[in-house]
C-alpha positions in Angstrom: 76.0 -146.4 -98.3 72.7 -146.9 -95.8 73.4 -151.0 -96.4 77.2 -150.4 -95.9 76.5 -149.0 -92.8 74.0 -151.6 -91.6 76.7 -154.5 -92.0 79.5 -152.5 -90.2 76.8 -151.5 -87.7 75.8 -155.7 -87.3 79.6 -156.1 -86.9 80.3 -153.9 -84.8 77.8 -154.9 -82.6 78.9 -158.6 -82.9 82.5 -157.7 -81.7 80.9 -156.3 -78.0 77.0 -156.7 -77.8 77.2 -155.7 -74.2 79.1 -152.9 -73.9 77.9 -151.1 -77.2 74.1 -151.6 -75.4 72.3 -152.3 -78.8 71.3 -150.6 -82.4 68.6 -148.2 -82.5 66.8 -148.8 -86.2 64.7 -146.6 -87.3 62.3 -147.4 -90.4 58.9 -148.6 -90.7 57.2 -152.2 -91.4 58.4 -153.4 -94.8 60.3 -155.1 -97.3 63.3 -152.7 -96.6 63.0 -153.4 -92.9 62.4 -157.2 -93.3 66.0 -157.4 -94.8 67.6 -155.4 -91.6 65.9 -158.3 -89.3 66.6 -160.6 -91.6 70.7 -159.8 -91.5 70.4 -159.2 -87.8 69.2 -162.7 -87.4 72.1 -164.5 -89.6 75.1 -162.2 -87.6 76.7 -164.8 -85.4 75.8 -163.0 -81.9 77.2 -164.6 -78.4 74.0 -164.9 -77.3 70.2 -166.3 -78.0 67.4 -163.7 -79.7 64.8 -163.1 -77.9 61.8 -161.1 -79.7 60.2 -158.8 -76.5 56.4 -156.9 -76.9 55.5 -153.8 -75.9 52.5 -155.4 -73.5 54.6 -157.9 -72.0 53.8 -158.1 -67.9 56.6 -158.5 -65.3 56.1 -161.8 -64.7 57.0 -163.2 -68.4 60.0 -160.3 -68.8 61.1 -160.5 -64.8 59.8 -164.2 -63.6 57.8 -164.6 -60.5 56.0 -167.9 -59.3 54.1 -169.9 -61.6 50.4 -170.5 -59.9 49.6 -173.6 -61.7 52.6 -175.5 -61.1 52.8 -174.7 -57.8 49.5 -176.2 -57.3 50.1 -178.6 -59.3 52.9 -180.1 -57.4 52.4 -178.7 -54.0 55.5 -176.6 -53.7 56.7 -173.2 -55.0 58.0 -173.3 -58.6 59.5 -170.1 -60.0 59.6 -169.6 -63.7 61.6 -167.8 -65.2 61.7 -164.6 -67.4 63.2 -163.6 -70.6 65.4 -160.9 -68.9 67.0 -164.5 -66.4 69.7 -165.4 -69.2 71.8 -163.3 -71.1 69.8 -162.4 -74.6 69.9 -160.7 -77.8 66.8 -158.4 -77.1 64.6 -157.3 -80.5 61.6 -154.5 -79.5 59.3 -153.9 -82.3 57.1 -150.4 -82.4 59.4 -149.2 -79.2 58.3 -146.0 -79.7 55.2 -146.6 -78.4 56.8 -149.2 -75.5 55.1 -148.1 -71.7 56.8 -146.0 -69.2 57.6 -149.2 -67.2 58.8 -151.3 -69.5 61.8 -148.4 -70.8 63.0 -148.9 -66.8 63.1 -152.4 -67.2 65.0 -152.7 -70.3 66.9 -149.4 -68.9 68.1 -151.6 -65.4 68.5 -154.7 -67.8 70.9 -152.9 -70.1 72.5 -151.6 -67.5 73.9 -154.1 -65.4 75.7 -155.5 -68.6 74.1 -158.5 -69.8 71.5 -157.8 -72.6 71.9 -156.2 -75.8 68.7 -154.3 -77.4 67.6 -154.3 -81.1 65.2 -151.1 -80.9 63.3 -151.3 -84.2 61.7 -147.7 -84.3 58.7 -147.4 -86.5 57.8 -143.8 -86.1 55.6 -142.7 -89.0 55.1 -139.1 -87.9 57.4 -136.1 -86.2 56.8 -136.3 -82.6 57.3 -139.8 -82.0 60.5 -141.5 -81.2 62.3 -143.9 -78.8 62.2 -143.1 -75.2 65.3 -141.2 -73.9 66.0 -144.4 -71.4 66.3 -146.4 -74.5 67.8 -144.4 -76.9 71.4 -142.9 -74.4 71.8 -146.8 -74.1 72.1 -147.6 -77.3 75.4 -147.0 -79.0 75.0 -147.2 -82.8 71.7 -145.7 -84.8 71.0 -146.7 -88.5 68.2 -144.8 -90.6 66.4 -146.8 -92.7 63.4 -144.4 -94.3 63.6 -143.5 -97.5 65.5 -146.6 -99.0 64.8 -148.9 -101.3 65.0 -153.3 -101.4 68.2 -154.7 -102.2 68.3 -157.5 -103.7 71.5 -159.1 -102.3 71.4 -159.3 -98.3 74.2 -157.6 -96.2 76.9 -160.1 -96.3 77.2 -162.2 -92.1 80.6 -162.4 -90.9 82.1 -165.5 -90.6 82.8 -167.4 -87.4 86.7 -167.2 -87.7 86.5 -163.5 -88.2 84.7 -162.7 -85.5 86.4 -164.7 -83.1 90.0 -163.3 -84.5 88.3 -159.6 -83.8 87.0 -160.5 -80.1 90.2 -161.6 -79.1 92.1 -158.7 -80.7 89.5 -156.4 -79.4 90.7 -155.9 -76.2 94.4 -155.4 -76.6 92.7 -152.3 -78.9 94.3 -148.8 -77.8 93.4 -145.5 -78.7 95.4 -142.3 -79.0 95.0 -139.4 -76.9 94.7 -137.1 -79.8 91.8 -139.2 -81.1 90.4 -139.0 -77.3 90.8 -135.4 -77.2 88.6 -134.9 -80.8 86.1 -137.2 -79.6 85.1 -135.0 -76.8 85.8 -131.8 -78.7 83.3 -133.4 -81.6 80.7 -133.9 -78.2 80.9 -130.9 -77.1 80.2 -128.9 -80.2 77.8 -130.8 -81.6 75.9 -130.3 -78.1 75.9 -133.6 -77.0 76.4 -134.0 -73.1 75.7 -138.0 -72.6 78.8 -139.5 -71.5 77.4 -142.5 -72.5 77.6 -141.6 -75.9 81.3 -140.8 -75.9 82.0 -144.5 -73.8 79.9 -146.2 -77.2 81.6 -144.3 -79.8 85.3 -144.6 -78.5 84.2 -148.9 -78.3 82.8 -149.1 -81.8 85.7 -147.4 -82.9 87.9 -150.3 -81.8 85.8 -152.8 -82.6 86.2 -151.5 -86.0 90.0 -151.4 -86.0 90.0 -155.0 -84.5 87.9 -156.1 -87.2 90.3 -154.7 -89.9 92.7 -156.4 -87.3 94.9 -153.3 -86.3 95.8 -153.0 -82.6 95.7 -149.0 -83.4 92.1 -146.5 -83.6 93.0 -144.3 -86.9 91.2 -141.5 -87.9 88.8 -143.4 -90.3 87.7 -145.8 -87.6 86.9 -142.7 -85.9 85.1 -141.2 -88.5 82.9 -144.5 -89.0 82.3 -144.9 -85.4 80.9 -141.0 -85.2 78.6 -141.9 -88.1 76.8 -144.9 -86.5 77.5 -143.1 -82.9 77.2 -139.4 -82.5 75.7 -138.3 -85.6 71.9 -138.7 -84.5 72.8 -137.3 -81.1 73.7 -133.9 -82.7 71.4 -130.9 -81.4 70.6 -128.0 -84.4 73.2 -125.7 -84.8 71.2 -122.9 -82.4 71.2 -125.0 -79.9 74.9 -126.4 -79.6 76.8 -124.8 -77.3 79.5 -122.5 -79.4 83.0 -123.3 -79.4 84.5 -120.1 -77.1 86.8 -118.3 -78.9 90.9 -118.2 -78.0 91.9 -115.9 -75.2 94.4 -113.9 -76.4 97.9 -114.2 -76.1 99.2 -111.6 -73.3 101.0 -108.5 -74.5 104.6 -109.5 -73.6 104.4 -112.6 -76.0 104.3 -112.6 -80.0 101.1 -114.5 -81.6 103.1 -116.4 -83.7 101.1 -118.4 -86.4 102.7 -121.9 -85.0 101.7 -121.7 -80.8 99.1 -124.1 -80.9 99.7 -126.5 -83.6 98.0 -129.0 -81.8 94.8 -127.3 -80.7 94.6 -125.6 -84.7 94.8 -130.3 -85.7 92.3 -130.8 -83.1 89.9 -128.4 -84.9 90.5 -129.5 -88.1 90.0 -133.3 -87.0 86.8 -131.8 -85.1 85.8 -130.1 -88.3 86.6 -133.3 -90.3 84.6 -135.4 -87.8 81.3 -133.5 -87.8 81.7 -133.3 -91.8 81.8 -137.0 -92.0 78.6 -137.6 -89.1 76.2 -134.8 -91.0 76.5 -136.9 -94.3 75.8 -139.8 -92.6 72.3 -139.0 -91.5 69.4 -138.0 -94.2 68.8 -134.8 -94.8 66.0 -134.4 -92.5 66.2 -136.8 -89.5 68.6 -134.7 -87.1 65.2 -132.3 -87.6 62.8 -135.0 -87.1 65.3 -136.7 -84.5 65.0 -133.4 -82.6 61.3 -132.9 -83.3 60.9 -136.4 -80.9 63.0 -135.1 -78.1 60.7 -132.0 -78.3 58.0 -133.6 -78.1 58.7 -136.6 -75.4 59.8 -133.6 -73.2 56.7 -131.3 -73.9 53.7 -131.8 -71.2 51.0 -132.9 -72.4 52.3 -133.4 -75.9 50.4 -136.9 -76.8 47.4 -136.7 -78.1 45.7 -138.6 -75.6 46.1 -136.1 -72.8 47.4 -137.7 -69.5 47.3 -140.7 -67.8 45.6 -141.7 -64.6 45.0 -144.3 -63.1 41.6 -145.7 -62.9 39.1 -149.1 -62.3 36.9 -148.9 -64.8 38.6 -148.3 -68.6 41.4 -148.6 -70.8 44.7 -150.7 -70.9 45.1 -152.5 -67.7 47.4 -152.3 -64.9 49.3 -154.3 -62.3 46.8 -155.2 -60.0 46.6 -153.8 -56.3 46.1 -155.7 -52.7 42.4 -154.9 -51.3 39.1 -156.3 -50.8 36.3 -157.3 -52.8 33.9 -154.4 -52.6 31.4 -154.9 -55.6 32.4 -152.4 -57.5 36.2 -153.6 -58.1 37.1 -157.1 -60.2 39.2 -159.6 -58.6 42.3 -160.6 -60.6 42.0 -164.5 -60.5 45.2 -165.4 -61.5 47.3 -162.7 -59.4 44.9 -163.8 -56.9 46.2 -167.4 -57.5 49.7 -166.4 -58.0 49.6 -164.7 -54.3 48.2 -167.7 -52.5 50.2 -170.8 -54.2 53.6 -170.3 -52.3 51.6 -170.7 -49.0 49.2 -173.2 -49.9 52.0 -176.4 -48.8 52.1 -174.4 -45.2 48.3 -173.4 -45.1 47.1 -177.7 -45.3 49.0 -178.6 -42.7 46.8 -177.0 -40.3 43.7 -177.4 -42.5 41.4 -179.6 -40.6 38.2 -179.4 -43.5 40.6 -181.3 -46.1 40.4 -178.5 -49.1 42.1 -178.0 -52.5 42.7 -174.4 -51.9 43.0 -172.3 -49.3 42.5 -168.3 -50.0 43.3 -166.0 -47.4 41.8 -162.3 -47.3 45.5 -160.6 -48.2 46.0 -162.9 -51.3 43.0 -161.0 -52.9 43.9 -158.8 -56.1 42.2 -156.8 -57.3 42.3 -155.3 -61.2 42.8 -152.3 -61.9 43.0 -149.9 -65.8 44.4 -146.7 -66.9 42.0 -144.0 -67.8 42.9 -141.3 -69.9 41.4 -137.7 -70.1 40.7 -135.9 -73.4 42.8 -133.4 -74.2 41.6 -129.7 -75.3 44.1 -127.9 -77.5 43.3 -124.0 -76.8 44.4 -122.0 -80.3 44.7 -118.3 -78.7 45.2 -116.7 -82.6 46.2 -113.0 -83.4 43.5 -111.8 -85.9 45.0 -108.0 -85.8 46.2 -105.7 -87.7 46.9 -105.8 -92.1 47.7 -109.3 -92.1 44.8 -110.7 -90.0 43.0 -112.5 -92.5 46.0 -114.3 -93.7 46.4 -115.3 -90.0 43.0 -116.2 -89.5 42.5 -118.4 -92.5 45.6 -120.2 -91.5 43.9 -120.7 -87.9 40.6 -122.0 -89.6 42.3 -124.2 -91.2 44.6 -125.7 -88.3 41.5 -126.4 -86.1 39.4 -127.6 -89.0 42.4 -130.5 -89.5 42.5 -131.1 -86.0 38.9 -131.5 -85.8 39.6 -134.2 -88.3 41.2 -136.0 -86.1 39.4 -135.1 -83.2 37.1 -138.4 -83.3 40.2 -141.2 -83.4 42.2 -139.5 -81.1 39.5 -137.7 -78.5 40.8 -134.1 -79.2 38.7 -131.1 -78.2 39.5 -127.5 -79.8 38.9 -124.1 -78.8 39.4 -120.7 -80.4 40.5 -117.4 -78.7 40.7 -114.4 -80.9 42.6 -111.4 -80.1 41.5 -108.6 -81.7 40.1 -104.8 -80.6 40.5 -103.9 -77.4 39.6 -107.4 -76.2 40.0 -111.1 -76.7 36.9 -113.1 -77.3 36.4 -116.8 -77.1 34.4 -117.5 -80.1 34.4 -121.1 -79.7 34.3 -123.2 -76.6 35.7 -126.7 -76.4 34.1 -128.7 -78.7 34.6 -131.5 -80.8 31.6 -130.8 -83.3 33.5 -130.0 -87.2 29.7 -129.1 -88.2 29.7 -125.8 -85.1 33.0 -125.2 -85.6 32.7 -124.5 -89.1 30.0 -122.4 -88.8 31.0 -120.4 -86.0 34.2 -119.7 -87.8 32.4 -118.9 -91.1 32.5 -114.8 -92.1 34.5 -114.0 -89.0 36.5 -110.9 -89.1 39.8 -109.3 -88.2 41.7 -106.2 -87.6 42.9 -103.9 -84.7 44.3 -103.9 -81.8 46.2 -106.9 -80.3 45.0 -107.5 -77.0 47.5 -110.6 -75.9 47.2 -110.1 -72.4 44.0 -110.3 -72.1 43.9 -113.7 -74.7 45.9 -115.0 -72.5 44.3 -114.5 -69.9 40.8 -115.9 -71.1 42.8 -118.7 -72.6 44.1 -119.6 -68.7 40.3 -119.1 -67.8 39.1 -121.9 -70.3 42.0 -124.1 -69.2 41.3 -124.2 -65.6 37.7 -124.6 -66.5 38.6 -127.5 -68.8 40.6 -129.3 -66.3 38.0 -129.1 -63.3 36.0 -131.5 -66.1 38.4 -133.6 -66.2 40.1 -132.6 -69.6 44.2 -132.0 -70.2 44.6 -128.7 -71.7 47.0 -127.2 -73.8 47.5 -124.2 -75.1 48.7 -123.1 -79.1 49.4 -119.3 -79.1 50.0 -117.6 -83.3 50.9 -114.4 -83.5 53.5 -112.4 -84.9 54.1 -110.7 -80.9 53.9 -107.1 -81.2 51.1 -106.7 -78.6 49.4 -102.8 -77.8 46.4 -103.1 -75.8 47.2 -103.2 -72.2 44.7 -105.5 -69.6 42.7 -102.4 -68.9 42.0 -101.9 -72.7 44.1 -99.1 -73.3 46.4 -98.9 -76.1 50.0 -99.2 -74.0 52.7 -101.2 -75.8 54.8 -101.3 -72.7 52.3 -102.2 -70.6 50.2 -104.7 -72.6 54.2 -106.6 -72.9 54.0 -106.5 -68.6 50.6 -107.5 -68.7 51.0 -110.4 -71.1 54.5 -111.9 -69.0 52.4 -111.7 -65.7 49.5 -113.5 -67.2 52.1 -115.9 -68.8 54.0 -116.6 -65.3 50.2 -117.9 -64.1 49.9 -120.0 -66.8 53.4 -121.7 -65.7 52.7 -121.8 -62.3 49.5 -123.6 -63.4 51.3 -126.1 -64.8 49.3 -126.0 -68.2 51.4 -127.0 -71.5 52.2 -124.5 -74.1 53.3 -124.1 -77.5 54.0 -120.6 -79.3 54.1 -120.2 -82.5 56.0 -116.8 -84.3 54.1 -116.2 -87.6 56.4 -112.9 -88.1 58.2 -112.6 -90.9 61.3 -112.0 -88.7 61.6 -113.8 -85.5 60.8 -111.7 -82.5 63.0 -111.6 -79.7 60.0 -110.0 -77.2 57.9 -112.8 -77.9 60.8 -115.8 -77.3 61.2 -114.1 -74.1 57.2 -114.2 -73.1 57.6 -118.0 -74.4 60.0 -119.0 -71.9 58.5 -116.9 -69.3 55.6 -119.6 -69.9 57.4 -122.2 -69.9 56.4 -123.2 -73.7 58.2 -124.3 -77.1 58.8 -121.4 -79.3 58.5 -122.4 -83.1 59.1 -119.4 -85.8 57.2 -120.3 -88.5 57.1 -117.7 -91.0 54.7 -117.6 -94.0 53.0 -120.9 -92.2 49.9 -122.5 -93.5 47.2 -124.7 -92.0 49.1 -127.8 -92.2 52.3 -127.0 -91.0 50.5 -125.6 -87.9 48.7 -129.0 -87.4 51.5 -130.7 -88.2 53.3 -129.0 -85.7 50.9 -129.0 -82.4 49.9 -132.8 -83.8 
């Protein structure tokens, strides 16, 4: 079915490149992979491939003037980018493609004369395709989990394709069909009307390929499967169809009123049928994991970005002035001074090659990034403590793990008594950290106000150093010691939602994790209060805790 779907999907896409926006493929590096690319590059598109990277600068993708020819001949010459001609765009590893170049490919997409080829190699939950990306594109294909096939997807022909592109417009879709489109949308959460524009096109292509002037259901059905499916939000989070207002007294509810609404829900129903079997049976989770992730603040393991002069990737250079501590970029230098060099002779008495006026300087510049400290603020009260505990032991002993590849920094707040106690400062050391956490014990109270309150202490602290911080609360949310130590349920709740409306207005990124065997509804309040992610994990172990603040 997954290869069926790929050759409707490189069809489709043939039929109207440009108004579909591209093909999001997800799978990683491979043989199974190398077959995708390899059908993409036989389908007959109206337009060259181009093959972008994720560290391409402005002047290859946009164009600018070209230093050395223009010296080289005495007059400006502009060269052109990859974005100048209309193009059949592949990105490789676009999850991991820069803020800046999503909004170029974002603009390029959007004034209607590039298609996009995503090829999405997330290997772990968390990473995805940028949002900018990912609206634009109308079809999505899943490739993990599959196996090689022998045979390749079969191209379509050149007298097919035309037959379909001229048939294509002259395509018309009924207003039922319409009207179950958006009522699929809508109950499957999805608010992009992009999304609905894309679907409602690959649904004719699809009839104009089968060479019918008509959408039927079935090319609906196909188009929400390559379209909408991936879109969908998890059913606690799709907005719930409202129920029918009741007929008024004076008229009879008679079974046959609303014939058509009762065959819009059944086609709705029928549609949203047909889009969950199209996905595998766990990437709307991991699909949604991304978005979670992409939106959460100082999610990626790096901490945030700054810019600096000294370390890591580098950026556009800046006008200024030597100063001795900066480097000159030569050729933006260059690049800046060529234009003017035909003017800048003329009135040159001394005869020289080059002329290099103060404002041409550049000068380089490179992003530093901060470490980030995770902050595990862990409930070791009550009967169940040591089950708690030992599942917090392990978490930050398999973050520490990690700690050296991706810069991490742990800490570890235990609420317990009448009084949280940060046993474990920021640190990256596995060797302290093991031994601090060896033979610690549990039980009590659960002062949570007060955790979080030395938890927002050790933030602050972290972030006057220079560090992003982040903060991981588990517990099961039934806190009963107050700020002032006293056993006060009621209190120690107000307590904890003040303390949790500082750590908001901080700005400091949170994530809360429910270990109660029931979800509770006191502590999903306090998370949102925070302004954190609120995961019920039940019966959770070490690595699904890593897994999920990774």
């Amino acid at each position: 079915m997954t290869w069926a779907r790929l050759e409707l999907s490189l069809r489709v896409l043939a039929v109207d490149p440009v108004g579909l926006g591209g093909l999001w493929l997800r799978s990683r590096a491979g043989p199974v992979r190398d077959i995708a690319t390899t059908a993409l590059a036989q389908t007959p598109f109206d337009r060259p491939q181009r093959r972008l990277s994720t560290s391409i600068d402005d002047l290859a993708l946009l164009g600018g003037p070209d230093p050395v020819a223009t010296l080289a001949q005495g007059r400006p010459v502009h060269r052109p980018g990859l974005l100048a001609t209309p193009a059949l765009l592949f990105l490789p590893m676009a999850e991991s493609a820069p803020a800046a170049l999503t909004a170029r490919l974002a603009q390029a997409l959007d004034r209607g004369h590039h298609t996009l080829i995503a090829l999405d190699e997330a290997a772990e939950d968390g990473e995805g395709l940028p949002s900018a990306l990912s609206d634009r594109l109308g079809l999505f294909l899943s490739l993990d989990g599959e196996r090689a096939t022998k045979p390749l997807p079969k191209p379509i022909s050149l007298t097919a394709l035309r037959r379909a592109r001229a048939l294509y417009p002259l395509v018309a879709m009924p207003d039922e069909l319409t009207q179950a489109l958006a009522t699929l949308a809508a109950r499957l959460g999805i608010s992009s009307t992009r999304a609905l524009l894309t679907t409602r096109r690959a649904a004719r292509a699809i009839a104009a390929l089968d060479g019918r002037l008509t959408v039927t259901e079935d090319d609906l059905i196909q188009a929400a499967e390559l379209g909408l499916a991936h879109r969908a939000l998890p059913e606690t989070e799709a907005q719930p169809d409202q129920p029918p207002e009741p007929p008024p007294p004076d008229q009879p509810d008679t079974p046959d009123s609303q014939p058509e609404e009762q065959d819009l829900q059944s086609l709705a129903d029928l549609l949203i049928e047909a889009a969950q079997a199209a996905l595998p049976p766990d990437i709307l989770a991991k699909l949604q994991a991304d978005r979670a992730n992409r939106a959460a603040r100082g999610a990626s393991g790096t901490g945030s970005s700054k810019a600096g002069n000294r370390r890591g990737r580098p950026l556009p250079s800046r006008p200024g002035r030597p100063d001795g501590r900066s480097r000159i970029d030569l050729v933006a230098t260059l690049r800046q001074a060529a234009p003017w060099q035909v003017l800048r002779k003329q009135a040159d008495t001394q005869n020289r090659a080059l002329i290099v006026h103060r404002s041409d300087f550049r000068l380089k510049r490179y992003k530093e990034v901060s470490d980030r400290v995770l902050i595990f603020i862990v409930d070791a009260s009550g009967s169940s403590a040591m089950a708690r505990l030992g599942e917090a032991k392990g978490a930050v002993e398999l973050m520490l793990a990690q700690a050296y590849s991706r810069r991490d920094h742990v800490a570890l707040v235990v609420l317990r008594g009448q009084k949280a106690e940060l046993i474990l400062a920021p640190t990256r050391s596995l060797t302290t950290t093991k031994a601090r956490l060896r033979g610690l014990p549990g039980g009590g109270g659960t002062p949570l106000a007060s955790g979080l309150a030395t938890a927002l202490d050790t933030a602050l602290r972290a972030r006057r150093q220079g560090m992003t911080p982040s903060l991981a609360l588990l517990t099961d949310g039934r806190a009963n010691i107050a700020l002032n130590g006293q056993p006060d349920r009621a209190q120690a709740q107000a307590d904890a939602e003040q303390i949790a409306q500082a750590i908001r207005a901080a700005g400091i990124a949170a994530v809360t994790l429910d270990v109660a065997n029931r979800p509770q509804p006191a502590l999903a309040q306090l998370s949102q209060i925070m302004n954190s992610r609120y995961v019920p994990l039940p019966r959770a172990d070490a690595r699904a805790i890593a897994a999920t603040l990774a």
